[in-house]
C-alpha positions as CSV (number, residue, x, y, z in Angstrom):
1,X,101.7,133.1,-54.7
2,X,101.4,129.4,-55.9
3,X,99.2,128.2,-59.0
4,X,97.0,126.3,-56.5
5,X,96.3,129.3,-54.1
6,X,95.7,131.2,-57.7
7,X,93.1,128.6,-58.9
8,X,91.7,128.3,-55.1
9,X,90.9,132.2,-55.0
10,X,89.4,132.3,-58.6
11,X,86.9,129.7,-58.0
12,X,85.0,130.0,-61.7
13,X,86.5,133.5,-62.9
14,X,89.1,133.6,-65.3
15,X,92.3,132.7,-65.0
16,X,94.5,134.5,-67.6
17,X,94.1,138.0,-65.6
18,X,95.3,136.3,-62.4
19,X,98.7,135.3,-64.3
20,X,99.2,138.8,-64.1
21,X,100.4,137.9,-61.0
22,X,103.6,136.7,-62.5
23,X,104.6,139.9,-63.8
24,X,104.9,142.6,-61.5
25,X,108.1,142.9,-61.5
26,X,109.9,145.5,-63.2
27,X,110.2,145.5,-66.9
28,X,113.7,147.0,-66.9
29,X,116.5,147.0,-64.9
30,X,119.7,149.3,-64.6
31,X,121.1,149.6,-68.3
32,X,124.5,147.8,-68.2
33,X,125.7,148.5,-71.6
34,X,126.1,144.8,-73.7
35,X,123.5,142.6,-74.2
36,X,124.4,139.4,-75.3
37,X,121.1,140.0,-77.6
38,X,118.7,142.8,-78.6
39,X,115.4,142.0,-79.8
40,X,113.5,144.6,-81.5
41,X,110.3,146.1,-83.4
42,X,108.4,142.5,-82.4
43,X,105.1,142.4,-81.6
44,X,105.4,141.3,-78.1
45,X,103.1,138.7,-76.1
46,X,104.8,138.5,-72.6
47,X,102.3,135.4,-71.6
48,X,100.4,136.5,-69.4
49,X,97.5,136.9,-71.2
50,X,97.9,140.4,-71.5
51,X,97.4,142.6,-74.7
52,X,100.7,142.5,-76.8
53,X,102.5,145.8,-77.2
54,X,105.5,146.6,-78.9
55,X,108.9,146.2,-77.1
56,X,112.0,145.2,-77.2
57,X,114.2,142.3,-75.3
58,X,117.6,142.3,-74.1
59,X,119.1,138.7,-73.2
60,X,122.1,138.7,-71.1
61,X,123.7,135.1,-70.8
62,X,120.9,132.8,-69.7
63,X,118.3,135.8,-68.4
64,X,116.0,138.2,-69.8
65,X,117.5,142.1,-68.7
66,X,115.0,144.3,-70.2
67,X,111.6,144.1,-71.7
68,X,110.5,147.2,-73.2
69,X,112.5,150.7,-74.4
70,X,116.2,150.0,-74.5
71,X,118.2,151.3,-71.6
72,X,120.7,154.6,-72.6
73,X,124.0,153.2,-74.0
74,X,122.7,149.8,-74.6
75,X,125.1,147.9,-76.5
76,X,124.4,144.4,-78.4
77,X,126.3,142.0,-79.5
78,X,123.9,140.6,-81.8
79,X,120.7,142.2,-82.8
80,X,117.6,140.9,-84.2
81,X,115.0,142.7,-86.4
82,X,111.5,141.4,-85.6
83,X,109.4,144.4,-87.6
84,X,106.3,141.9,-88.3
85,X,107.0,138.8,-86.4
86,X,105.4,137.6,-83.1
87,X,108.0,137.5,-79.9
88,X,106.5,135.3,-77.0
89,X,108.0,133.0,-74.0
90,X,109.2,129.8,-75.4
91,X,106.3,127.0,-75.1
92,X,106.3,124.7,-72.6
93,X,104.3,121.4,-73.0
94,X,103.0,119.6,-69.8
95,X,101.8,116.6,-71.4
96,X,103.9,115.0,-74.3
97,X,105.8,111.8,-74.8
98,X,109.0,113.6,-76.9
99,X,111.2,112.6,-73.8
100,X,110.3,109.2,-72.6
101,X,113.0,107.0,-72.2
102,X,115.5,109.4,-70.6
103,X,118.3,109.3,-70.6
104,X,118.6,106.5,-72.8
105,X,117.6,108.4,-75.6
106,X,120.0,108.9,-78.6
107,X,121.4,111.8,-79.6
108,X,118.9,113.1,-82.0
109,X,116.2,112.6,-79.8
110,X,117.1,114.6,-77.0
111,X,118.2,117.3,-79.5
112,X,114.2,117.2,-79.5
113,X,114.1,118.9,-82.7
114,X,110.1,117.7,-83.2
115,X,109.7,120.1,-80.1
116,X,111.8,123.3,-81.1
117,X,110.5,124.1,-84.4
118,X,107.1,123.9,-83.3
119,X,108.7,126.8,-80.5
120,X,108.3,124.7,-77.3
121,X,111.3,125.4,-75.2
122,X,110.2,122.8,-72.3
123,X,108.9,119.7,-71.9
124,X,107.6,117.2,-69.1
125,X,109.0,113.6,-68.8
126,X,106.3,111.4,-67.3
127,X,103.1,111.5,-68.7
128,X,100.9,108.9,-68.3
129,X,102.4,107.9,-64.8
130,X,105.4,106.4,-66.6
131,X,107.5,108.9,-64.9
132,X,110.7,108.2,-63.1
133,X,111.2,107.1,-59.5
134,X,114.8,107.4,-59.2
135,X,114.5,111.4,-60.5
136,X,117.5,112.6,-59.6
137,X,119.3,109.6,-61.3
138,X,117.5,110.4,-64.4
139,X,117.6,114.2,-64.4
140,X,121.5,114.3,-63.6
141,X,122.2,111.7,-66.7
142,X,119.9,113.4,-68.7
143,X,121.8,117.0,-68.3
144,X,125.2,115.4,-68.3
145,X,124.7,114.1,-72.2
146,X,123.0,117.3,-73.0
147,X,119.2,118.1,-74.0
148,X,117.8,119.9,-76.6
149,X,114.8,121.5,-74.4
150,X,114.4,121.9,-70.6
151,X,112.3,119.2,-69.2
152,X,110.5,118.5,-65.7
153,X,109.7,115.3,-64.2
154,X,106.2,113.7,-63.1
155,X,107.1,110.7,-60.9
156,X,104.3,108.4,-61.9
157,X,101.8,105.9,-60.1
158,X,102.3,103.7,-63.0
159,X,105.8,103.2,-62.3
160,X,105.7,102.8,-58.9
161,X,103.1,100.2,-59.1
162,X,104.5,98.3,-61.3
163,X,107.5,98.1,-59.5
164,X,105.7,97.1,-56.1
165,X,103.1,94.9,-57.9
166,X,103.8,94.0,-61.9
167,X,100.8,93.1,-63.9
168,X,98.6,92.9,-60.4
169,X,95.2,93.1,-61.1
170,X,95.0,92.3,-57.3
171,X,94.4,95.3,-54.8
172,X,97.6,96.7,-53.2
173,X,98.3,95.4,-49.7
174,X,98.7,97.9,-46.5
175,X,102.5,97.1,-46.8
176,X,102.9,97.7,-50.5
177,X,101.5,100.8,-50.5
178,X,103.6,102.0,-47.5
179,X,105.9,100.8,-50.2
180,X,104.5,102.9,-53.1
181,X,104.3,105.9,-50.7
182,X,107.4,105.8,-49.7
183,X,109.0,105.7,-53.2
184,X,106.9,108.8,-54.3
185,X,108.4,110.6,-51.5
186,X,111.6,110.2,-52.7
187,X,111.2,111.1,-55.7
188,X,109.5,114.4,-54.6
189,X,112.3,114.9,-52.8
190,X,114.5,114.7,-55.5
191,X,112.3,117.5,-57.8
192,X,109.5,116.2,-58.8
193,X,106.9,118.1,-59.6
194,X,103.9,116.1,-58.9
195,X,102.8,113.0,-59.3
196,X,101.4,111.2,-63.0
197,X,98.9,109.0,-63.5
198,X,97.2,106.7,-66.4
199,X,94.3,105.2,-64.9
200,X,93.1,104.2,-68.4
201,X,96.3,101.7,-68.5
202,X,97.0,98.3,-67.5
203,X,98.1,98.2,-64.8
204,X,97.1,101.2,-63.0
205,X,93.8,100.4,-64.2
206,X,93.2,98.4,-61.5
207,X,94.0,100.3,-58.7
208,X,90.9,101.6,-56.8
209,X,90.2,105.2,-56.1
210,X,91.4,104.9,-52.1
211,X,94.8,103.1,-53.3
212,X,95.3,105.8,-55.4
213,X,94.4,108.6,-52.8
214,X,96.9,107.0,-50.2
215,X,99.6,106.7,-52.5
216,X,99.6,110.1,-54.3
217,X,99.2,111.8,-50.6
218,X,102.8,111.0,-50.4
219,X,103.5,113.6,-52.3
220,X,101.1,116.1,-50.0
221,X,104.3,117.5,-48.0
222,X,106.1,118.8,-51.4
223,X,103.0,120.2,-53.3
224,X,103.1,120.1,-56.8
225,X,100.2,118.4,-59.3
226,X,98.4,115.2,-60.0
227,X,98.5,114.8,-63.7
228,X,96.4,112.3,-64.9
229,X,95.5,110.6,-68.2
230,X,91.7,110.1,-66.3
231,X,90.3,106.6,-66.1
232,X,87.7,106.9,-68.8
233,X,87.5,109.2,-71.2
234,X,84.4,107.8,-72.7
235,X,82.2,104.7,-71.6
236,X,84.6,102.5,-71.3
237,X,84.1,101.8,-67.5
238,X,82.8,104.4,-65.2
239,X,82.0,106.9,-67.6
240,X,83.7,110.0,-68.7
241,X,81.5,112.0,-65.7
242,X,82.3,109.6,-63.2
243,X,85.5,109.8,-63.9
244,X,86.6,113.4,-64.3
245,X,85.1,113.3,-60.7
246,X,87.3,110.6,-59.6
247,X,90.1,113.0,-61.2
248,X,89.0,115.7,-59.3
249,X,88.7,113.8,-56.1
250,X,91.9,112.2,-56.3
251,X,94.3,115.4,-56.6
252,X,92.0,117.2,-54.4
253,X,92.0,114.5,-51.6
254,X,96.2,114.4,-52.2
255,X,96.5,118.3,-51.9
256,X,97.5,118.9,-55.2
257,X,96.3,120.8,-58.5
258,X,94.5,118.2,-60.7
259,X,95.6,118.5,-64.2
260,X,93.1,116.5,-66.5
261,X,95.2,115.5,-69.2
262,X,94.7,116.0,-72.9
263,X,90.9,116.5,-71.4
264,X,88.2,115.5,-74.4
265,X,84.8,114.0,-75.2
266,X,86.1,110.7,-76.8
267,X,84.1,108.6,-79.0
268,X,80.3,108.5,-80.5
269,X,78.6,108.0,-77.1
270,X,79.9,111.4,-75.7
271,X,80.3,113.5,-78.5
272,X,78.8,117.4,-77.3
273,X,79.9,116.6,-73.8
274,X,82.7,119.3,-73.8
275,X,80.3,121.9,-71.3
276,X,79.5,118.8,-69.0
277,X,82.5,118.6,-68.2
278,X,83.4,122.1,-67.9
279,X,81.0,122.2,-65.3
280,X,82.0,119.5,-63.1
281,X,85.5,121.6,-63.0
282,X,83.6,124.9,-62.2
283,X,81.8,123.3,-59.7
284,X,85.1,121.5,-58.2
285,X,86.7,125.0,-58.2
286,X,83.8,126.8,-56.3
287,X,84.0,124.0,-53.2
288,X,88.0,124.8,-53.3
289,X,89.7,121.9,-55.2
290,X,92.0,123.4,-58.1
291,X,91.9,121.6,-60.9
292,X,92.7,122.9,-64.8
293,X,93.2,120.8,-67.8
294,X,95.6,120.7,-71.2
295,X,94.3,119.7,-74.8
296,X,95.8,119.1,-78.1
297,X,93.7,120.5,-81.1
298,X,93.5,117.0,-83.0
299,X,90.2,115.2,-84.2
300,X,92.1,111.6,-83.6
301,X,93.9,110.5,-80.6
302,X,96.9,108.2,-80.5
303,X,96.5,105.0,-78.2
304,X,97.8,101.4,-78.8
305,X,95.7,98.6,-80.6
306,X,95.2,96.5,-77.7
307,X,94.6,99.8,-75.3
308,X,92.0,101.0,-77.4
309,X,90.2,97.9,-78.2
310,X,90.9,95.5,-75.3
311,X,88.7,95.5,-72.2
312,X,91.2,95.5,-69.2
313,X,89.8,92.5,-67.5
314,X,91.5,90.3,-70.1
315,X,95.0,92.1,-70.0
316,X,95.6,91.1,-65.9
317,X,98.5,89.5,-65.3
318,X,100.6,89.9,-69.1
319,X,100.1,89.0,-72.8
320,X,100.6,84.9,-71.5
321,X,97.2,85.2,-69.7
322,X,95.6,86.9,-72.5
323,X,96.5,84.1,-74.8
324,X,95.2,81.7,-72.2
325,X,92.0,83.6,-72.0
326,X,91.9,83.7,-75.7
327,X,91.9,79.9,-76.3
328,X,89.0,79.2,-74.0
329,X,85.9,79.5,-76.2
330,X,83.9,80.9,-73.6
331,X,86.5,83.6,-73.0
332,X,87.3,84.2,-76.5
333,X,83.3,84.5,-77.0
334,X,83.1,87.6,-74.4
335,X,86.8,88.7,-75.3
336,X,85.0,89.6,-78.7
337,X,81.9,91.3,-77.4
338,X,83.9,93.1,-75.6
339,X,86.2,94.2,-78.4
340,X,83.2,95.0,-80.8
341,X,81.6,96.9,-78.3
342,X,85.3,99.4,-77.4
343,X,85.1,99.6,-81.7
344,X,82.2,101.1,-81.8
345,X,82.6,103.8,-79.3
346,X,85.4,104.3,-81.4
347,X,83.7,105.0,-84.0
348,X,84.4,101.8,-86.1
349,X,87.0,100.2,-88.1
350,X,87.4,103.0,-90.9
351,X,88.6,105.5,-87.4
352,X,91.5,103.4,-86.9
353,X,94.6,104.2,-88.2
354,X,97.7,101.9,-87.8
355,X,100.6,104.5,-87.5
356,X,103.6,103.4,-85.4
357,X,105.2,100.0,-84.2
358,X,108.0,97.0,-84.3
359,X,109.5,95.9,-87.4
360,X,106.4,93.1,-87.8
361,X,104.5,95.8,-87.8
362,X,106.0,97.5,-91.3
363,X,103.3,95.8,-93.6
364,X,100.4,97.4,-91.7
365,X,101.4,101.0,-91.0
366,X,99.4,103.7,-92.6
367,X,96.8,101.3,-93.2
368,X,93.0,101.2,-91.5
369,X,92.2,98.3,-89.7
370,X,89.4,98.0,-92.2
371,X,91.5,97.9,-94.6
372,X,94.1,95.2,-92.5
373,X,90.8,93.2,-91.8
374,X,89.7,93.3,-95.5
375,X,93.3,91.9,-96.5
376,X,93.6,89.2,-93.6
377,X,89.8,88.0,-94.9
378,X,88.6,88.0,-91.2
379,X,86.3,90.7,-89.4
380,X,88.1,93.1,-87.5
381,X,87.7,92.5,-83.9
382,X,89.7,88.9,-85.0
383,X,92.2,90.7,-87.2
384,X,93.0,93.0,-84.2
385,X,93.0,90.1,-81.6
386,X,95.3,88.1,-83.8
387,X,97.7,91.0,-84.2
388,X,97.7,91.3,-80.8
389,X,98.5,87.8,-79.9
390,X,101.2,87.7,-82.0
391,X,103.0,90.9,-80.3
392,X,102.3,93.2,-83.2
393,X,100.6,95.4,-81.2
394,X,100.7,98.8,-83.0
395,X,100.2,102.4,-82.2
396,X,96.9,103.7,-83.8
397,X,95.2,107.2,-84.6
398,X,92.1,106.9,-83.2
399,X,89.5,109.6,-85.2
400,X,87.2,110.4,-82.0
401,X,86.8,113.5,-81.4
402,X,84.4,116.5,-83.1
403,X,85.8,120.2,-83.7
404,X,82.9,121.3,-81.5
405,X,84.0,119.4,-78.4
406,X,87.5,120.6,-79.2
407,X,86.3,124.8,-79.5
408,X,84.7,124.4,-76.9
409,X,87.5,123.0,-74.2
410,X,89.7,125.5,-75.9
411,X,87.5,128.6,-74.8
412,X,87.7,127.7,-71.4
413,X,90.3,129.8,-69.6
414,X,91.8,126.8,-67.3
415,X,92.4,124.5,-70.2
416,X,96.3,125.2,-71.8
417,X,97.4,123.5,-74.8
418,X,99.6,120.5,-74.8
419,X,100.7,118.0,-77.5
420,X,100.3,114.6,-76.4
421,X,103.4,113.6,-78.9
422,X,103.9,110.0,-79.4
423,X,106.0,108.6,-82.8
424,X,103.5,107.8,-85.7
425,X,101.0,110.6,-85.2
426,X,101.4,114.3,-86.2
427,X,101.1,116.0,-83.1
428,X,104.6,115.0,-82.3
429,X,105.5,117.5,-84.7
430,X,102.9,119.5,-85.4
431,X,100.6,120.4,-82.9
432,X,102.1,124.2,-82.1
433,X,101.7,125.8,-85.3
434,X,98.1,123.6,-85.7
435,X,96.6,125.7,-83.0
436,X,98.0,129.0,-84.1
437,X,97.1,128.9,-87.6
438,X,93.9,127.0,-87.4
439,X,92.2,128.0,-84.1
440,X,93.9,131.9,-83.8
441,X,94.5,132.8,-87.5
442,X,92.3,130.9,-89.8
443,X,89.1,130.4,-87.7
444,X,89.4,132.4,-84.9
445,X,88.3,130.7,-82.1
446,X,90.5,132.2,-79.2
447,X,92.9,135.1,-79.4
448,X,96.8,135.0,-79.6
449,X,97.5,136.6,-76.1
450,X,94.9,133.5,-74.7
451,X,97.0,131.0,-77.0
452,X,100.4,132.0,-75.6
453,X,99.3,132.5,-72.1
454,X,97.7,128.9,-72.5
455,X,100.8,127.4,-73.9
456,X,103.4,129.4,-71.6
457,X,102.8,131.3,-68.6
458,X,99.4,129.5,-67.4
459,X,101.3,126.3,-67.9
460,X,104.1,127.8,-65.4
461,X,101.9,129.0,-63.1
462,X,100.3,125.3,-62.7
463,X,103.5,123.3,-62.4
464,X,105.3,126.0,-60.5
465,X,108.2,126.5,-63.1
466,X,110.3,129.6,-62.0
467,X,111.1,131.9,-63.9
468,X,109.2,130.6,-67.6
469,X,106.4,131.2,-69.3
470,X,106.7,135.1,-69.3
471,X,108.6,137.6,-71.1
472,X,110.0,139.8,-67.7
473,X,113.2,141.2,-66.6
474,X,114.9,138.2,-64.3
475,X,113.3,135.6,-66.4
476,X,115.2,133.3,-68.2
477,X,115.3,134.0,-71.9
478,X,113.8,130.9,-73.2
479,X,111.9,133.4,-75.9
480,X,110.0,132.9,-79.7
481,X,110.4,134.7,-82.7
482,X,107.7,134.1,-85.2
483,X,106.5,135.0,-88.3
484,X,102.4,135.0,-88.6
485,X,102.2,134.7,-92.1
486,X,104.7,131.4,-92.2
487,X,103.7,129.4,-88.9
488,X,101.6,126.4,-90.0
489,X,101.8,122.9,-89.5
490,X,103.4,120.4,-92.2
491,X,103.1,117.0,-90.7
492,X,100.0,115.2,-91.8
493,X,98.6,111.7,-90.2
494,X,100.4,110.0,-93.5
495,X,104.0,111.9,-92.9
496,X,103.8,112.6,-89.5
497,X,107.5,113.3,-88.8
498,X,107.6,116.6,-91.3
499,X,109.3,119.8,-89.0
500,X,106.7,122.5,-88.6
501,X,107.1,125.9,-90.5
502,X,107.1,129.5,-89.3
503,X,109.8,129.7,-86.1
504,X,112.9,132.6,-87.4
505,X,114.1,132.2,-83.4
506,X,113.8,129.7,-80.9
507,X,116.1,130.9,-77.8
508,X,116.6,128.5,-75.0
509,X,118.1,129.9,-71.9
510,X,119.7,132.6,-73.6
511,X,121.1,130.4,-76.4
512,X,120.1,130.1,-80.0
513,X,118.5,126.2,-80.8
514,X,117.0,127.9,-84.0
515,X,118.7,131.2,-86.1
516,X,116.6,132.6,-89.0
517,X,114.7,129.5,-89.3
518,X,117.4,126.6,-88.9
519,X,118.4,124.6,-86.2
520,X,121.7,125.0,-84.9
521,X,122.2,121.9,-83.1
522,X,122.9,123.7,-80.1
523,X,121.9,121.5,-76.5
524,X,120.7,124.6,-74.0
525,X,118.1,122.4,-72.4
526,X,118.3,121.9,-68.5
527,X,117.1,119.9,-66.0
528,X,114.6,121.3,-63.9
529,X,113.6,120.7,-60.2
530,X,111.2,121.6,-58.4
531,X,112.0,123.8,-55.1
């Protein structure tokens, strides 16, 4: 059964207990004597949200064999005491930035270190709608220099319309998106797994909700999800309502699982939105259109100056245009209002946080733009306009976001957990352990079968990953070893690159990326494609 016909038959009931699902196969199979490795005394989540239990784990080359008592005349090869650690799945993260730029991407990067000590085991490439168009191109290089974690590919709107249209602001043309459709075909074709959007980004900004509709429908035949980095997540534009609607309508409209993206209640006009928006899923789910969501457990979200501050109307066309509009004083004059007005929904200049960019950007980094502004002598709309202008245009933190809004999204049972991990901010590194320690451990606010079920086998069941996510006999062995006491975060918003704490063993496909707490260096990671 497919994630979508799961979601359409559970309308508003929980979805944890339907990923039961996934694991009705047997938990043993015929003892064959030697295990490559044997697992024992864990406590063991098999993520599904089901209660943990205590069992052991036999991995033969890249597949689990046995979950549960060891088979008569079981011998290992290597064996693993996990007397009070955690054993889950490995992690997989549907929305995260760690792989962008495959395969161009240096060693060390697709070694993805950032990823495995926080225990994700898989990652998606295309969030945002950046995803790739030529998929099998990218996927075959990508494998061929070797890779860290596993990753799936998005094919992205973004992309594609860039490619048809560059800066457009301009509606697409019949032709050009016969054009667009026919390129997200392809790339279905060649293993996507849906299709990404980033309606909040120049350019895609512009499209209109029919362009959008006809395009992603391309992807209709294949099946798979619309992933989307919504249009507004505030009151930027249509309104954070209007557009998780729009969202809805979209994937629903296409014939795929909507997937609201790191879904959240940004900025001071929407703060205590959280069940709002809940219900306009529940409601979407009762009439028959699947649609979930993934969140990262972060106060501050990660954008780029000019994407948080800029009002899109003044981006059409490229940064040339921008600096035309800029020198005409009746421009400039609105330009401003504008930017004021995107600075206060964000809660002001102290909520700004200048963590990643160029080499001109150096003298700013871990600064406010309060504190830039304060420096440059100018108010801070100018400062960031001028920064702009020049090309500095820098990642920042964006502090946003309450800890209510955040609980409450993470309660729901169709939200998983997802990182969101861009360079400069901690989630990159970090976010993992975060949620386990702060919102399991510390707090609690949901359970640990409902936080590895969100991070593993829900997020399986959605994309349609075979054979992840769950702990089962046939599965592959991408599998956790954790110690409760240990995991915690250590990157902060001022070091954001430090490697998270707590992981004794990360397996991926049968192979050990991290032994007793270390990395081995070893590249397991495939290339995945969908069916």
């Amino acid at each position: 059964m497919t994630s979508r016909s799961l979601l359409r038959r559970s309308h508003g009931r929980c979805f944890v207990p339907l990923l039961l699902v996934l694991a009705t196969a047997p938990t043993t199979l015929a003892a064959q004597d030697t295990v490559d490795v044997l697992i024992t005394g864990g406590r063991v989540y098999d993520g599904t949200g089901a209660a943990p239990r205590e069992a052991a784990l036999g991995i033969r080359g890249e597949r689990l064999v046995f979950v549960g008592p060891v088979p008569a005349n079981t011998v290992a090869r290597q064996r693993i005491d996990a007397r009070g650690q955690i054993v889950t799945p490995g992690f997989i993260d549907p929305h995260t930035h760690a792989y962008e730029g495959l395969p161009r991407l240096g060693l060390e990067r697709r070694r993805n270190l950032s990823s495995l000590m926080q225990g994700i085991t898989t990652v998606v490439l295309g969030a945002d709608g950046r995803g790739p168009l030529e998929v099998k191109q990218v996927l075959d290089s990508a494998e061929a220099l070797g890779l860290g974690t596993n990753t799936y590919a998005l094919t992205g709107f973004g992309t594609v319309r860039s490619r048809v249209m560059g800066n457009s602001s301009a509606p697409a043309t019949p032709a050009q998106r016969a054009t667009m459709r026919a390129l997200i075909a392809t790339a279905m074709q060649e293993g996507a797994y849906g299709v990404g959007s980033g309606l909040f980004y120049v350019p895609q900004t512009y499209a209109r909700t029919d362009e959008v509709i006809d395009v992603v429908s391309a992807a209709r035949p294949f099946g798979g999800v619309y992933d989307t980095h919504q249009r507004d997540e505030s009151s930027y534009s249509i309104g954070l309502f209007a557009s998780t609607r729009e969202a809805i309508r979209i994937g629903c409209e296409s014939g795929l699982t909507t997937n609201i993206g790191h879904i959240k209640a940004l900025g001071v006009d929407l703060w205590g939105s959280a069940d709002s928006v809940l219900a306009i899923m529940r409601e979407a789910r009762a009439r028959g259109c699947p649609v979930v969501a993934d969140q990262y457990p972060w106060t501050a979200s990660g954008t780029g100056l000019s994407a948080a501050l800029m009002p899109r109307w003044a981006q059409a066309g490229g940064r040339d245009s921008l600096r035309l509009r800029a020198a005409d004083a009746t421009l400039r004059a609105r330009l401003l209002a504008d930017m004021r007005d995107n600075l206060r929904r964000r809660g002001g200049d102290s909520t700004l946080l200048l963590i990643d960019g160029t080499i001109d950007a150096v003298p700013y980094l871990g600064k406010t733009l309060k504190q830039v502004a304060a420096e440059s002598g100018q108010p801070a709309v100018e400062t960031a306009l001028d920064l702009v202008l020049r090309g500095i245009d820098m990642g920042v933190a964006s502090f946003n976001m309450t800890e209510p809004d955040i609980e409450t999204f993470m309660r729901d049972p169709f939200v998983m957990t997802s990182s969101d991990g861009s360079d400069g901010h901690p989630r990159l590194f970090a976010t993992y352990p975060r949620k386990i320690r702060r919102y399991v451990l510390d707090k609690p606010v949901i359970s640990m079968e409902r936080m590895v079920a969100s991070a593993s086998g829900q997020v399986a069941a959605t994309y349609g990953l075979a054979d992840r996510g769950v702990l089962r006999a046939g599965a592959f062995a991408d599998v956790l070893v954790f110690d409760p006491a240990e995991v915690r975060e250590e990157a902060t918003y001022t070091e954001p690159r430090k490697l998270a704490s707590g992981m004794r063993w990360v397996f991926v496909n049968g192979r050990a990326a991290v032994a007793n707490g270390t990395a081995t260096n070893v590249m397991a990671g495939k290339a995945l494609r969908r069916r």
